[in-house]
C-alpha positions in Angstrom: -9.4 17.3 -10.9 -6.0 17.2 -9.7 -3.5 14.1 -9.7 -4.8 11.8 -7.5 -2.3 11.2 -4.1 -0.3 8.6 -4.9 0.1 6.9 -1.1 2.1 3.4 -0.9 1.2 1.2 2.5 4.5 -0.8 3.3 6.4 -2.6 5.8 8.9 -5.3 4.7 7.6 -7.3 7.5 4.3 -9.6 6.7 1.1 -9.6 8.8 1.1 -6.2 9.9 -2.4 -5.4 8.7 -0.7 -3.9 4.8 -3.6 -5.2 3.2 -6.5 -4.8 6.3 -5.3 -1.2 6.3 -5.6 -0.4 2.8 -8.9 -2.2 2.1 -10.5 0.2 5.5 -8.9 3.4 4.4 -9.5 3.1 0.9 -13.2 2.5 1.7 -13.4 4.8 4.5 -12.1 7.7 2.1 -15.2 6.2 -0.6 -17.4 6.8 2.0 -16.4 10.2 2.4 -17.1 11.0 -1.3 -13.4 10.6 -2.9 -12.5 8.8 -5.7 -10.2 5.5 -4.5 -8.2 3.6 -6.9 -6.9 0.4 -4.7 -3.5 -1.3 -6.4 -2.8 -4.6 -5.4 1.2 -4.6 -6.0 1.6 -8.1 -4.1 1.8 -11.6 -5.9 0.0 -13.0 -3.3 -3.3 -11.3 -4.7 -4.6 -10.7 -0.8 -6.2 -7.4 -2.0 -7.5 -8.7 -4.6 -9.2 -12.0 -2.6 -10.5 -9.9 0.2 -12.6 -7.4 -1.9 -14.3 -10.9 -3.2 -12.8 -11.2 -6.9 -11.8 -15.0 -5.9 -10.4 -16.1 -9.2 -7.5 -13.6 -9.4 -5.2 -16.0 -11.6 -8.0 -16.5 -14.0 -8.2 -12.6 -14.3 -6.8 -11.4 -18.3 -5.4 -8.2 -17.0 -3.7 -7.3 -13.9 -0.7 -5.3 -12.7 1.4 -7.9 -14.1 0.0 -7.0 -17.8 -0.3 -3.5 -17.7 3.7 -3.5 -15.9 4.2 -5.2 -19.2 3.0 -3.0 -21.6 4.7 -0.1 -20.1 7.9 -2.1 -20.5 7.4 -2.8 -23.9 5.5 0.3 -24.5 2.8 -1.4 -25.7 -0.5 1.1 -25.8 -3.3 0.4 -23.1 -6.2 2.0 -22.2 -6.8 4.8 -18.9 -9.3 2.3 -17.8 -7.9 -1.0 -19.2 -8.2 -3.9 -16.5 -9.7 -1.4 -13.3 -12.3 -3.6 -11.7 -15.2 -1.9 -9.9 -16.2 -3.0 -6.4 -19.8 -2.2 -5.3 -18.3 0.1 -1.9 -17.3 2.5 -4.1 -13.6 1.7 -4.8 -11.8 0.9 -8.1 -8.9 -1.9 -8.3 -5.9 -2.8 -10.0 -5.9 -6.4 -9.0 -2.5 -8.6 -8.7 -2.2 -12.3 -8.7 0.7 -14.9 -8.6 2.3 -13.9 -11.9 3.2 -10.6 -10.6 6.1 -12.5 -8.9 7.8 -12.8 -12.0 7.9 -9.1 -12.8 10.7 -8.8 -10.0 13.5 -10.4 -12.8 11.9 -8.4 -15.5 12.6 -5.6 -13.9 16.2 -5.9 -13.2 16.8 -5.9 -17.0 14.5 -3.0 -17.9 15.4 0.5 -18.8 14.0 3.2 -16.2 12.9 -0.1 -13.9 12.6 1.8 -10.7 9.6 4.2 -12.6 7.8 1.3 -14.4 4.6 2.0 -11.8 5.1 5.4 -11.8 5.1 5.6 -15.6 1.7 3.9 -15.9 -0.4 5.5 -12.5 0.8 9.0 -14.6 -1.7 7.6 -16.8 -4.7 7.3 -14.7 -4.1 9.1 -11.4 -5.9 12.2 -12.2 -9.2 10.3 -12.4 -8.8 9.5 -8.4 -8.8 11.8 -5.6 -6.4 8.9 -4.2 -4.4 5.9 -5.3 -3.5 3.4 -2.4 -0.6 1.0 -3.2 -0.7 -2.3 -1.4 2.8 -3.2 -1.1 4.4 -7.2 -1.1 6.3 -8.4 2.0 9.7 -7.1 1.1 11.7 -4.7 -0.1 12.3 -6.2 -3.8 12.0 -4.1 -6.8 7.9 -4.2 -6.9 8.1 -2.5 -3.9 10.4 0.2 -4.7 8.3 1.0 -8.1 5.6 1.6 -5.3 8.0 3.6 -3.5 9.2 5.6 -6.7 5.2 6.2 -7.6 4.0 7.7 -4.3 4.0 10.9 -2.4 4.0 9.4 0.7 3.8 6.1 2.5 2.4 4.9 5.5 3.6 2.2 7.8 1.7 -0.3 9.4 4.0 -1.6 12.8 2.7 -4.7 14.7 2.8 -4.0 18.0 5.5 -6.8 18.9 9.1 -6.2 19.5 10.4 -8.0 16.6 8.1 -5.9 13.8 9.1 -2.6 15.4 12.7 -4.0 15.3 13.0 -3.6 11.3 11.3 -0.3 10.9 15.3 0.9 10.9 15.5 -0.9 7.9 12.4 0.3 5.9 13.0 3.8 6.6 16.3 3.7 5.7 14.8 2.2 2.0 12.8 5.0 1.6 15.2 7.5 2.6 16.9 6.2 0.1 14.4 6.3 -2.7 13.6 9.5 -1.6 17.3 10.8 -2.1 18.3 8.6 -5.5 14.4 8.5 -7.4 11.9 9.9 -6.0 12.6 13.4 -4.0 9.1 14.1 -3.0 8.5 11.3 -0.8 7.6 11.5 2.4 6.2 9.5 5.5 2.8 10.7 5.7 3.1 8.3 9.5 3.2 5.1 11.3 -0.1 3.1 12.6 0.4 0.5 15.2 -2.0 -2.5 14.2 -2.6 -5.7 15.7 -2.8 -3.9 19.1 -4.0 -5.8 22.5 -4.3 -3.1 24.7 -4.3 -4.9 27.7 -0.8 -6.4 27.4 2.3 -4.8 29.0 4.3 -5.9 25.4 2.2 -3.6 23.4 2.1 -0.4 25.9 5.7 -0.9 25.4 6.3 -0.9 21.9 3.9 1.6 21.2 5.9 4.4 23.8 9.4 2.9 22.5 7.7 3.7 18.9 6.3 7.3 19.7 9.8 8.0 21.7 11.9 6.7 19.0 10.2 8.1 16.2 7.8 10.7 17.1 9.9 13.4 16.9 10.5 13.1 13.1 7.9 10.9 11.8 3.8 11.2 12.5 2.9 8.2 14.8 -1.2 8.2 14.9 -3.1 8.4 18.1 -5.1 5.8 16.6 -4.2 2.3 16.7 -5.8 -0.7 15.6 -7.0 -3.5 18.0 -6.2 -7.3 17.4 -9.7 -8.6 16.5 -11.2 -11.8 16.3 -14.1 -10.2 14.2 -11.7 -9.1 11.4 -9.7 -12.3 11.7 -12.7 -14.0 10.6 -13.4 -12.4 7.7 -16.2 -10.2 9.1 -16.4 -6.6 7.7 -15.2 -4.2 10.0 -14.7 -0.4 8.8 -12.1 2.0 10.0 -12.5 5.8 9.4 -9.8 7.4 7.8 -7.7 10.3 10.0 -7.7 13.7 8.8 -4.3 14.1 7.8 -5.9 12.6 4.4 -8.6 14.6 4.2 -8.9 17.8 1.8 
């Protein structure tokens, strides 16, 4: 099997659906017979929680630990902390110590390829590695950056959300020109969509006008949902721009 495809899901901006749209694709693609490894690279442990491991600061080993090890270069096994979820996904699971990784890494030699460094580990085991990125643009989430082959970005489809996609894409320009030449936007997917509101018809042209030239916006877009909101399951099928 080839390396895995390394793919980060990111937006500086919280409650855009990051995690929502990591825990559906990375399931989706399960469903469709590919190996998923899930990584949970926020403090906040929400992709953790949502997959039902409920005790996340109790866990022994999480990105946190195996972060650490790399740093130190401290050996660990391929398969050292993965946790198995019964849909057919593997997970790296984060909780709030994660947080103080951020100052750790200012001080560590090659501190932008810390998460790059240990996926090259394991990545070859997965047809896929989905990287559930934090809430800003701090050093956790340019080791995600740095790791992937591509990113995609979940837009709320509000004015102020769509406002600092400038921002992000400039960051990953960026990474792509100073660390990690390979990366690219594999697209952007407008969530937390009511359909029926003038607002969202309006970002979602502005979006596809703005952007759509240079960068993939899906067709697709995700509805604002009570259901989900609730914690019921609801399943999204991946696109087939990740299919092989």
């Amino acid at each position: 099997m080839a390396d895995g495809k390394v793919i980060a899901i990111a937006n500086q901006k919280g409650g855009t659906g990051k995690t929502t749209t990591t825990v559906n694709l990375g399931i989706g693609l399960a469903r469709l017979g590919k190996k998923v490894l899930l990584v949970d690279a926020d403090p906040q442990g929400d992709l953790t929680t949502s997959l039902g491991f409920l005790d996340a600061d109790n866990l022994s080993i999480t990105l946190e630990t195996l972060m650490k090890k790399v740093m130190k270069d401290i050996p660990f096994q391929p398969n050292e902390g993965i946790l198995h979820h019964n849909e057919g996904v593997d997970l790296i699971p984060s909780n709030i110590e994660l947080s103080a990784m951020e100052m750790s890494l200012v001080t560590a030699m090659s501190r932008e390829n810390i998460l790059k460094n240990y996926l090259g580990n394991i990545k070859m085991k997965y047809d896929y590695v989905l990287i559930d990125c934090m809430p800003s643009l701090g050093m956790i989430t340019i080791n995600a950056l740095a790791a992937a082959d591509s990113v995609i970005i979940p837009v709320q489809a509000h004015y102020l959300p769509a406002k600092g996609m400038t921002q992000l894409i400039q960051t990953i320009g960026k990474v792509k020109r100073q660390i990690n030449p390979k990366l690219n936007i594999e697209g952007l997917l407008l969530t937390l969509v009511e359909g029926r509101t003038n607002l969202a018809k309006t970002v979602s042209t502005t979006l596809r006008q703005q952007y759509g030239s240079e960068i993939k916006v899906y067709q697709s877009e995700i509805p604002k949902s009570i259901v989900a909101a609730t914690g019921e399951k609801q399943r999204h099928q991946p696109e087939s721009f990740l299919w092989r």
